[in-house]
C-alpha positions in Angstrom: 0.0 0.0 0.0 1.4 3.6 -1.1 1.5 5.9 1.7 -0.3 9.3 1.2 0.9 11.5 -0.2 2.5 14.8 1.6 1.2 18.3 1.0 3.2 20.8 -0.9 3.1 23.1 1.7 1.9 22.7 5.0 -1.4 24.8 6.0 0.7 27.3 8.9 2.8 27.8 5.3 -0.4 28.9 3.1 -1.9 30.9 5.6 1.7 32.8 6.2 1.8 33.7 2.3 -1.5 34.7 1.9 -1.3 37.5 5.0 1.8 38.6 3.4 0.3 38.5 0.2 -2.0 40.2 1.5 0.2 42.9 3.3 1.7 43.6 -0.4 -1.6 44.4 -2.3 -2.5 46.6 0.8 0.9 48.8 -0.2 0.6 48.6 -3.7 -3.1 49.8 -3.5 -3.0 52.0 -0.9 0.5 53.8 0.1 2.5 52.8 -4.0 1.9 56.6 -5.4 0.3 54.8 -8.1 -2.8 56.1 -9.9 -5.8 53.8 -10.2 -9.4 54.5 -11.8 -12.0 55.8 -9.7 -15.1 53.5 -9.8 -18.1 55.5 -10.3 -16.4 58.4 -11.2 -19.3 61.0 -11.3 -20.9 59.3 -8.0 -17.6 59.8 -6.6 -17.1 63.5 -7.0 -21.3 64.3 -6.4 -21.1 62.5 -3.3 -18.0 64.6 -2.2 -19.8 68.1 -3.4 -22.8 66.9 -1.6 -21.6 65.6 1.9 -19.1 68.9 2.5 -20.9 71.6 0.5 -24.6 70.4 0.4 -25.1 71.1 -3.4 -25.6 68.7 -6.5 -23.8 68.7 -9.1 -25.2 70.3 -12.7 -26.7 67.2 -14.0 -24.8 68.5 -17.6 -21.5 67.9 -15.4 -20.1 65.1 -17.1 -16.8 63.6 -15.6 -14.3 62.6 -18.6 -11.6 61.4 -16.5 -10.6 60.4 -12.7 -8.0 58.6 -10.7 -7.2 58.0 -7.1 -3.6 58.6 -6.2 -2.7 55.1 -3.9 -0.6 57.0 -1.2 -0.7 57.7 2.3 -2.2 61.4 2.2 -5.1 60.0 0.0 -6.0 62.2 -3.4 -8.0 62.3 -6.0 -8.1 64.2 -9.5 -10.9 64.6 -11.8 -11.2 66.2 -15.1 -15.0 67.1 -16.0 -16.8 69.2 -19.1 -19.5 71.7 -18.6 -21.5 74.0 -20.5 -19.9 77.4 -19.9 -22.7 79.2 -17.8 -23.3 76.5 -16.1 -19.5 76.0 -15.0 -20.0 79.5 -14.1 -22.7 79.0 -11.5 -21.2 76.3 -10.6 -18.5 77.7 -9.2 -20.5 80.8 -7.9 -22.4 78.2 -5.4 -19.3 76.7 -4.5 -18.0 79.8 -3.0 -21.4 80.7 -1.4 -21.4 77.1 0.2 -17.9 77.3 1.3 -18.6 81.1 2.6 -21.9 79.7 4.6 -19.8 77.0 6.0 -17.2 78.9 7.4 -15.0 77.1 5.3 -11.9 79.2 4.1 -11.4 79.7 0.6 -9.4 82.0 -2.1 -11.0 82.9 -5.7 -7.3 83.7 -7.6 -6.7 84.4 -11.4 -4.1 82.1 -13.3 -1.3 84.6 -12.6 -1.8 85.0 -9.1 -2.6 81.6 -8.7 0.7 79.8 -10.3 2.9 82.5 -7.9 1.3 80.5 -4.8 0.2 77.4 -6.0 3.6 76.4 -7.4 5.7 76.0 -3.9 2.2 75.2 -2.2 1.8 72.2 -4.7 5.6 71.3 -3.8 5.0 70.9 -0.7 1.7 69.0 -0.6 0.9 67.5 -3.1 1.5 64.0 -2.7 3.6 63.2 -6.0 2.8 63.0 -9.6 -0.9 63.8 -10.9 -1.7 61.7 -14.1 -0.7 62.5 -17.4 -4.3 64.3 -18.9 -4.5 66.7 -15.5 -3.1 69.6 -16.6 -4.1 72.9 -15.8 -2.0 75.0 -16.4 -3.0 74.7 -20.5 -6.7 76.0 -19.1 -6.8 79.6 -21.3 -8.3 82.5 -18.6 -7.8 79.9 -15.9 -9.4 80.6 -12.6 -8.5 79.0 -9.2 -10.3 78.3 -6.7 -9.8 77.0 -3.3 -11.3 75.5 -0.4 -9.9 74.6 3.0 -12.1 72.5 5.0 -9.8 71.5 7.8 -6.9 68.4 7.0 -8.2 67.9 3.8 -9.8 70.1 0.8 -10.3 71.2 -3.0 -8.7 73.0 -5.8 -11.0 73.8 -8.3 -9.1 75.2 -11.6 -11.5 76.1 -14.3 -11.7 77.8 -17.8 -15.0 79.9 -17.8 -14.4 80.6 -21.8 -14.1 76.2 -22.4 -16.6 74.9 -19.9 -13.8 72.8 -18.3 -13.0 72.4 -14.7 -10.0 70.2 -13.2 -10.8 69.2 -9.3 -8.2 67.6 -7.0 -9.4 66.7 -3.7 -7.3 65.6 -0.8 -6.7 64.9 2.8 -3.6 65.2 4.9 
């Protein structure tokens, strides 16, 4: 009679590579500085707007790209289109919500904006943002800010194109 036979690896073995396993996804998803897709995207960012400014979004807001930045200080960037009187209003009852909050914000024009936003993004920004955020190509760019106390928004928007970048994050 054969004897049975032994397993590859023993069960205290398995269970020690799958926690570490498991410890290694954890990084890579959370703390890598990689980019990942947002799920949802549009939920994602009307669910943000909603919860800390109590406004919807303008259902013509359409969301044409977002990622989540996997680091410790989490971060998220969006790129959305809007009509450009709506974007306009838009960003009108941002800065009444944020005013009625108490929340602190800063309305600044492109020039202003790039003299303290450039060393400010330095310093906290956490890394790289992915390769189709960019701002600084917005013509008559407009920057807006809100602080809402360890984490917050940057809204840059083009009032003449209808688009608006938004990078969220907490510290």
């Amino acid at each position: 009679m054969s004897e049975p036979k032994q397993p590859r690896f023993t069960k205290g073995t398995i269970i020690t590579l799958t926690c570490f396993g498991g410890i290694v996804l954890l990084f890579i998803l959370f703390c890598s500085g990689l980019h990942f897709p947002v799920i949802s995207p549009q939920a994602s960012l009307a669910k943000g707007i909603r919860e800390d400014f109590k406004i919807e979004l303008p259902t013509s807001l359409k969301v044409a790209n977002a990622a989540r930045h996997a680091y410790r200080d989490p971060s998220y960037h969006y790129e959305c289109d809007l009509p450009p009187a709506v974007l306009l209003t838009f960003m009108q009852q941002l800065e009444a919500a944020a005013k009625a909050a108490g929340y602190n914000y800063e309305l600044k024009d492109a020039k202003e904006a790039d003299e303290f936003y450039t060393p400010l993004t330095r310093r906290f920004a956490s890394g790289s943002s992915p390769a189709w955020y960019d701002p600084a190509a917005l013509p008559d760019r407009q920057d807006l800010t809100i602080s809402l106390g360890g984490r917050g928004y940057w809204f840059f928007f083009s009032p003449p194109t209808g688009k608006l970048y938004v990078y969220w994050y907490a510290t």
